[in-house]
N, C-alpha and C positions, 0 to 999 in steps of 0.2 A: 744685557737685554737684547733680545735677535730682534729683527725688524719683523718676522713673523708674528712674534708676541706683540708687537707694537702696530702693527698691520690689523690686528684679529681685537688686540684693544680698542683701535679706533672705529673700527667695527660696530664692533657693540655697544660706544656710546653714544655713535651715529643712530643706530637704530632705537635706545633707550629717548633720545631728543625726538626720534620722531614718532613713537610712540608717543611720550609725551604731549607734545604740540599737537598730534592727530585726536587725543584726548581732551586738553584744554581746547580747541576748536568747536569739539562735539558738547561739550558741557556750554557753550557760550551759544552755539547755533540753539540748544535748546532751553536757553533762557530767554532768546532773543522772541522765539516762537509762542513762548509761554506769556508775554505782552500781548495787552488788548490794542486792535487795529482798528479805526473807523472804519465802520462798512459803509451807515447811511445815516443823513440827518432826516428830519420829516418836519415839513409845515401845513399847516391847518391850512386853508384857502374856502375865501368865500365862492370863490370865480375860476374854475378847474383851467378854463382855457384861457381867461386871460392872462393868469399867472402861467401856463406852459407856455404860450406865447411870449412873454416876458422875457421867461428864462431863454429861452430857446433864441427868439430874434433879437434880445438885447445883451444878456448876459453871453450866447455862445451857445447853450450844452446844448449835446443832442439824445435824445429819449433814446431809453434803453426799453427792452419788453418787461413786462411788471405780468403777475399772475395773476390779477386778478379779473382782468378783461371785464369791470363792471360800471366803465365811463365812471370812477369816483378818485382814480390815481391816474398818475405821470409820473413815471421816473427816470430822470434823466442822470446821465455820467457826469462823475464832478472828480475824477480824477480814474488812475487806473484801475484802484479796488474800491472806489467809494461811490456813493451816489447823495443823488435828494430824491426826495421822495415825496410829491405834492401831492395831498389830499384833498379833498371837496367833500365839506361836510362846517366850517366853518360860518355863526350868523350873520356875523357883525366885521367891520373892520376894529383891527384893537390897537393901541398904542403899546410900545416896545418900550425897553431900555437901547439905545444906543450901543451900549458896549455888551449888550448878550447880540452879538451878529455873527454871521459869516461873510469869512472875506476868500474875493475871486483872485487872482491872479494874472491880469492881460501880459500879450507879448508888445502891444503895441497901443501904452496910455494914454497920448497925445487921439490916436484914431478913435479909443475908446471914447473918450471926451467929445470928441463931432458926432460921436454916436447917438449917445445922450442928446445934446443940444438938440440935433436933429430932429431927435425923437420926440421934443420939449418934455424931456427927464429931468428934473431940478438936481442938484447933488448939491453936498456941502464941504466943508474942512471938519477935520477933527473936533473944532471948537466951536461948530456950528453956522459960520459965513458964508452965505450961498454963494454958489458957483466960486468955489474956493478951493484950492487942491492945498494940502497938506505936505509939506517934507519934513520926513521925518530927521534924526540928528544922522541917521547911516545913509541919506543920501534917498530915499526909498518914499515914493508920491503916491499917494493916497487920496480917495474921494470916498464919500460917504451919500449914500445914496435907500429907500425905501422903495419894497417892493410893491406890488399892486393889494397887497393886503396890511401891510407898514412893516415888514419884518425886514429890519436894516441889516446891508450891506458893505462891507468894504471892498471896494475894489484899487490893488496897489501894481507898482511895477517889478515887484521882485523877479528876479529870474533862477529858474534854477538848473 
């Protein structure tokens, strides 16, 4: 066998592999695409501005533009593709389940915590003891906390 033949072989299994791989790539990138993404959650609010305020000065986010321009929403950023979406149109304050919530993310728990206090924001642990913070078994501090309309919150340290 010449090293020509052997040259022109490795050739073409070079190309057959990357063929391949350029294919199993393509097949994975459009499965990947074919998954449903959070775009937005939405809550009911009795109090438009008290709950953007909430969010806005206690939890962080900042309002994104919303189309409707009819003072009955706020919608503010809750990550890079996702939002909340606060409505006004709610009677009553309602009581929740605990574990139907969403949870925030801080860079810095401990400031989060003076935030609260500050604010005279009560928060709890997982199992309910005020002003109690929760460690989970991964290391990972948790508070549990209710919005101005009662729709709970978790807020933890994970980082990512």
């Amino acid at each position: 066998m010449s090293i020509k033949s052997i040259t022109i072989g490795s050739i073409l299994l070079m190309q057959v592999f990357v063929v391949n791989n350029l294919f199993a790539q393509n097949i994975a990138s459009k499965q990947a695409k074919s998954k449903a993404v959070l775009n937005h959650t939405a809550i009911y609010v009795v109090d438009l501005k008290k709950s953007g305020d909430f969010y806005h000065n206690i939890i962080g986010l900042d309002t994104i533009p919303e189309p409707f321009h009819d003072n009955a929403h706020i919608w503010m950023k809750t990550s890079p593709y996702s939002s909340l979406h606060i409505i006004l149109g709610a009677d009553k304050f309602k009581d929740y389940y605990k574990n139907q919530h969403t949870c925030f993310s801080v860079s810095n728990f401990n400031e989060f915590i003076g935030k609260l206090k500050q604010a005279g924001i009560g928060f709890e642990d997982v199992a309910g003891k005020k002003n109690a913070i929760t460690t989970r078994i991964d290391g990972v501090h948790q508070v549990w906390l209710q919005d101005p309309d009662g729709y709970w919150l978790e807020i933890n340290d994970i980082s990512y």
